[in-house]
ZAMARGU-4260 file (C-alpha; in steps of 0.2 Angstrom, whole numbers, plus 5000, padded with zeros to 4 digits):
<rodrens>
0) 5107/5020/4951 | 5093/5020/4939 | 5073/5015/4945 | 5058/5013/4933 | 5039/5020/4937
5) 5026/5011/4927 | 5009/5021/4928 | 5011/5039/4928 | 4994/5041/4938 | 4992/5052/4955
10) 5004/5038/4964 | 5016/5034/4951 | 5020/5055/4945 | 5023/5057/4963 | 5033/5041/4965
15) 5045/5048/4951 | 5046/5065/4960 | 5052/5060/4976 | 5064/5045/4968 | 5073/5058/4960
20) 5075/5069/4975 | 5085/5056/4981 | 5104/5056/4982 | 5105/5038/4976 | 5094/5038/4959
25) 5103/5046/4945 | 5088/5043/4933 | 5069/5039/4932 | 5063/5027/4916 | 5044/5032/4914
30) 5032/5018/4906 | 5012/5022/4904 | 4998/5013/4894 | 4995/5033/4890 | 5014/5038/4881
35) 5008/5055/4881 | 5004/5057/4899 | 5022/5049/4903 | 5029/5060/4893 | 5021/5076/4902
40) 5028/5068/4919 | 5047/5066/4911 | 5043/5086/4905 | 5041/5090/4920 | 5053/5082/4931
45) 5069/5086/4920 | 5083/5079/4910 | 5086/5068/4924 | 5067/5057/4919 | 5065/5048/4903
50) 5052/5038/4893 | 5052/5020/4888 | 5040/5019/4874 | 5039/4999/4875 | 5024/4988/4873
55) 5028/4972/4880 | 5030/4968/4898 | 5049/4969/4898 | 5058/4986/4905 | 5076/4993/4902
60) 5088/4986/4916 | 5085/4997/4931 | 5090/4993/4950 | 5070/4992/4955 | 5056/4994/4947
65) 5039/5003/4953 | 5023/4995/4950 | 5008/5010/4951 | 4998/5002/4936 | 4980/4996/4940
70) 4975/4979/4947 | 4978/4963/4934 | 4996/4969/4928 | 5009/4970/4941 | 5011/4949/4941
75) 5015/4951/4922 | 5030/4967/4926 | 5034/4958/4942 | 5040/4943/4935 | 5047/4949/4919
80) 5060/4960/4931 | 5064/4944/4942 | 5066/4935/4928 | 5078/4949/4921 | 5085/4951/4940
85) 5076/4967/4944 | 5069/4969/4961 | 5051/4974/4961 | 5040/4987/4972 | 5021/4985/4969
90) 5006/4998/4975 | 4994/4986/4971 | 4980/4984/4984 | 4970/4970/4975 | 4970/4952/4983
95) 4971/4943/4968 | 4986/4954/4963 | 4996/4951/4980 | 4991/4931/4982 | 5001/4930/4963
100) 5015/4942/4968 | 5018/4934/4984 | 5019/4916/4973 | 5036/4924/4965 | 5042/4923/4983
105) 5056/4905/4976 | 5057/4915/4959 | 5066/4930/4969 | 5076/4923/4981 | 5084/4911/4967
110) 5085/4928/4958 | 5092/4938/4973 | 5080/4952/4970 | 5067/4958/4982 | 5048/4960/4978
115) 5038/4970/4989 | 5019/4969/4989 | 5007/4981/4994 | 5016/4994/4999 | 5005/5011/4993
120) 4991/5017/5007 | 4983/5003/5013 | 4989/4991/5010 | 5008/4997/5016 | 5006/5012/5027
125) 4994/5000/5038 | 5007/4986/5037 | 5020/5000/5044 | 5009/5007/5059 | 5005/4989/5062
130) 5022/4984/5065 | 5026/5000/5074 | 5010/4999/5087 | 5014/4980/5089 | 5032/4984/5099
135) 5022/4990/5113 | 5013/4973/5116 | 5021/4957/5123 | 5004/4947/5112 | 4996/4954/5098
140) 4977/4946/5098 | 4967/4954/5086 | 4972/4969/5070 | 4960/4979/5063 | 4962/4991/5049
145) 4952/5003/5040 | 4955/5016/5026 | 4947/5031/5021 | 4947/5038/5002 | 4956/5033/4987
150) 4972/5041/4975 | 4967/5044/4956 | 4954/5037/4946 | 4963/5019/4945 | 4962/5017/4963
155) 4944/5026/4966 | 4938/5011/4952 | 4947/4998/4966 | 4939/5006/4979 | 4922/5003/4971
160) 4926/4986/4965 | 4931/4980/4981 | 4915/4984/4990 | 4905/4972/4981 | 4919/4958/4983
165) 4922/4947/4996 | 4931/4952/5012 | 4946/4941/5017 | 4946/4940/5038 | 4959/4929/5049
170) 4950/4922/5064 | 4955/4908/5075 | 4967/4902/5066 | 4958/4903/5046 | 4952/4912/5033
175) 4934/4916/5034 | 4926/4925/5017 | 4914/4938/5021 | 4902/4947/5012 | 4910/4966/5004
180) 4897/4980/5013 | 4891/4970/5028 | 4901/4972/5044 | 4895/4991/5048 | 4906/4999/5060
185) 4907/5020/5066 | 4926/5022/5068 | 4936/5038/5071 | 4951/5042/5061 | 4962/5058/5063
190) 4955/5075/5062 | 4948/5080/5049 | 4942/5064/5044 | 4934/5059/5060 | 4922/5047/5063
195) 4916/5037/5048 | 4905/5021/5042 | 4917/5007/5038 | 4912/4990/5028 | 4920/4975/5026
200) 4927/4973/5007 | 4937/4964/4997 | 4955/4972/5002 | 4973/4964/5004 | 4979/4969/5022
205) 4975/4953/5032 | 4983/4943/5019 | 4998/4953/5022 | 4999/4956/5040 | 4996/4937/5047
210) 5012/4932/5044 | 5020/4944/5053 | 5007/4942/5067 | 5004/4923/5068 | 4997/4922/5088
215) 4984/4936/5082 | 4967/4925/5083 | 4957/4940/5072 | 4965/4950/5057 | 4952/4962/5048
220) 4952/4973/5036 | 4936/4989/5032 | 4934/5004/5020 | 4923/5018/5023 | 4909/5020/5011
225) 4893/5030/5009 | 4874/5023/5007 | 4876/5026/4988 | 4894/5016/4989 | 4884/5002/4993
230) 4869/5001/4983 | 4880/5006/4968 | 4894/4994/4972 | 4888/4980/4958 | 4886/4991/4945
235) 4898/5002/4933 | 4902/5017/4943 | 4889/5029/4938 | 4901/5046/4935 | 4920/5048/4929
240) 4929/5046/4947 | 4941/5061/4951 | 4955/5064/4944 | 4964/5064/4959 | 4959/5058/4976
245) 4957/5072/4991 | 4960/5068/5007 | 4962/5050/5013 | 4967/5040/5030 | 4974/5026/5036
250) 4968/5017/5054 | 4975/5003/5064 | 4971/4998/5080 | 4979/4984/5090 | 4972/4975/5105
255) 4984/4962/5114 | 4994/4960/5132 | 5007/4970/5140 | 5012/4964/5156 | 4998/4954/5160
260) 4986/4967/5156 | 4977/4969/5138 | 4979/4984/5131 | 4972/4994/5114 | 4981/5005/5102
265) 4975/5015/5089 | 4988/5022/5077 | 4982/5032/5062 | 4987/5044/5048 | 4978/5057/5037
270) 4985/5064/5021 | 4978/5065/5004 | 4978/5046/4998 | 4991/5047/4983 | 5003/5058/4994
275) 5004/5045/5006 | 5006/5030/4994 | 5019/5038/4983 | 5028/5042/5000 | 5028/5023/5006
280) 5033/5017/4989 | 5048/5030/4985 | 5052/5024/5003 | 5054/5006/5000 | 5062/5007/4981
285) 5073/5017/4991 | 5076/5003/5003 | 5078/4991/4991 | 5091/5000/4982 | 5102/5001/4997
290) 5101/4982/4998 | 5088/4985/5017 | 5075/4971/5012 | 5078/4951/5010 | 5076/4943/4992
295) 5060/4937/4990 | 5040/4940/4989 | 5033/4949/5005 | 5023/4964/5011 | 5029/4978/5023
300) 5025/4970/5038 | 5036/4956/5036 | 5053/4965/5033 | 5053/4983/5035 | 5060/4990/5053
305) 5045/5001/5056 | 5053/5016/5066 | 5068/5017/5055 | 5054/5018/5040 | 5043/5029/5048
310) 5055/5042/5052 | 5060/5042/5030 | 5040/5043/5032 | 5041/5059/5042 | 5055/5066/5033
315) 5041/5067/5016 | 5029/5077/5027 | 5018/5060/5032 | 5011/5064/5049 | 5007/5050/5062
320) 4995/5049/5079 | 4992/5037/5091 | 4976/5037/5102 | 4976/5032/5117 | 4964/5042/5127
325) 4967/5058/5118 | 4975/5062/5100 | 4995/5065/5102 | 5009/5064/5089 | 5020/5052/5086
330) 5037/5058/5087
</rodrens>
């Protein structure tokens, strides 16, 4: 079995690292607009990694490719590989990037490849503990998501960009467009997070959870930001962002009827941003190897069975809690 990384970032190095701990990849093709930094990544994960030095958008046939490159050129990669019969996982957490993937949906079934969208931190992890928290509900009413931090510099460039662009919310049955850095709300995630400020801004996971959840009347999604986030959000990021993101978290919380009774869960997760998103992708390329997801275009929510894929989850160190009165692990 052979996978493909594109982008040797924070998310995509890792990606490569934990693909080839796995039984079932015998070799990692490496592709970065940057040959020299994919070619420090291949140094240093072994004879078992290589480079593909190619300019175009077309890769060497591999059994799924990972898409960790920045917003505007996964549709490109994505449908090069469908084309070529190559099923696709994509970290992308840009709306315009998941609308266009998810539009490969008839492209991949005819193909009988599978295309996986938004699966990195959020969106992806929120998909996940969205489907998980949702078992213990007979209705689920209303999903709200927030995140906290960003992976490498790629990312942290997102993260700004999205808080000046438009938030994408589902209420009462459509999609309302909201202003990016309105919508202030306090909201705790795990320890040591803890409580943060969260905006609305421009961010993928409504579009990718409604499907899964059509009875819920509300569907948002937020982003912790600081007074300076804001007021520079319009403007070219004033300083060189991190080369790697520190630590990051991921919030859910559900509201819906049990029994006749409504009910709210919180489920949460904090780890460092690009440990967390290489984790959910090398999960899900490693699902889509062993044949575990449907051909087509969809997001995490839609396919995956979220306890089996949270256990993979646990097994690469990625803790979960659930709040329901007091913090407690999820087991």
């Amino acid at each position: 079995m052979k996978a493909a990384v594109v982008g040797c970032g924070a998310v995509g190095a890792r990606v490569a690292r934990q693909l080839l701990a796995l039984s079932t990849v015998d070799e990692v093709i490496l592709r970065d607009s940057v040959t020299p930094r994919a070619r420090s990544v291949a140094r240093a994960l072994g004879d078992s990694a290589c480079v593909d030095e190619g300019v175009t958008f077309d890769l060497p046939l591999v059994d799924v490719v990972v898409l960790a490159t920045p917003p505007e050129t996964h549709l490109q990669f994505a449908r090069s590989a469908v084309r070529r019969g190559m099923s696709v996982v994509s970290i992308t957490d840009a709306i315009e990037d998941v609308q266009l993937l998810l539009s490969l949906s008839d492209d991949a079934r005819a193909a009988g490849v599978s295309v996986v969208v938004g699966a990195g931190f959020c969106p992806g992890l929120s998909c996940i503990l969205a489907r998980f928290g949702a078992e213990r509900f007979d209705v689920v009413d209303e999903i709200h998501v927030a995140k906290f931090g960003t992976g490498g510099p790629a990312c942290a460039r997102q993260h700004h960009r999205a808080l000046s662009g438009a938030a994408l919310d589902w209420r009462d049955g459509a999609w309302v467009r909201r202003r990016g850095g309105s919508g202030r709300e306090l909201l705790w995630f795990p320890e040591p997070v803890a409580a943060r400020d969260c905006y609305r801004a421009a961010l993928a996971d409504a579009l990718l959870l409604q499907p899964s959840f059509p009875a819920a009347t509300r569907i948002t999604s937020r982003m912790s930001a600081t007074r300076r986030d804001r007021m520079t959000a319009g403007f070219p990021m004033l300083r060189p962002p991190h080369p790697e993101g520190r630590t990051g978290a991921v919030r859910v919380e559900l509201r819906g009827r049990r029994e006749g009774t409504h009910e709210v869960s919180v489920i949460g997760v904090t780890e460092p941003t690009a440990v967390g998103a290489a984790a959910v992708a090398a999960t899900a390329a490693a699902w889509t190897i062993a044949e575990r997801f449907p051909a087509g275009a969809t997001g995490l929510a839609a396919v995956v069975e979220p306890r089996a894929f949270l256990v993979d989850l646990m097994e690469r160190g990625i803790r979960v809690f659930s709040f329901d009165g007091r913090p407690r692990r999820v087991v």
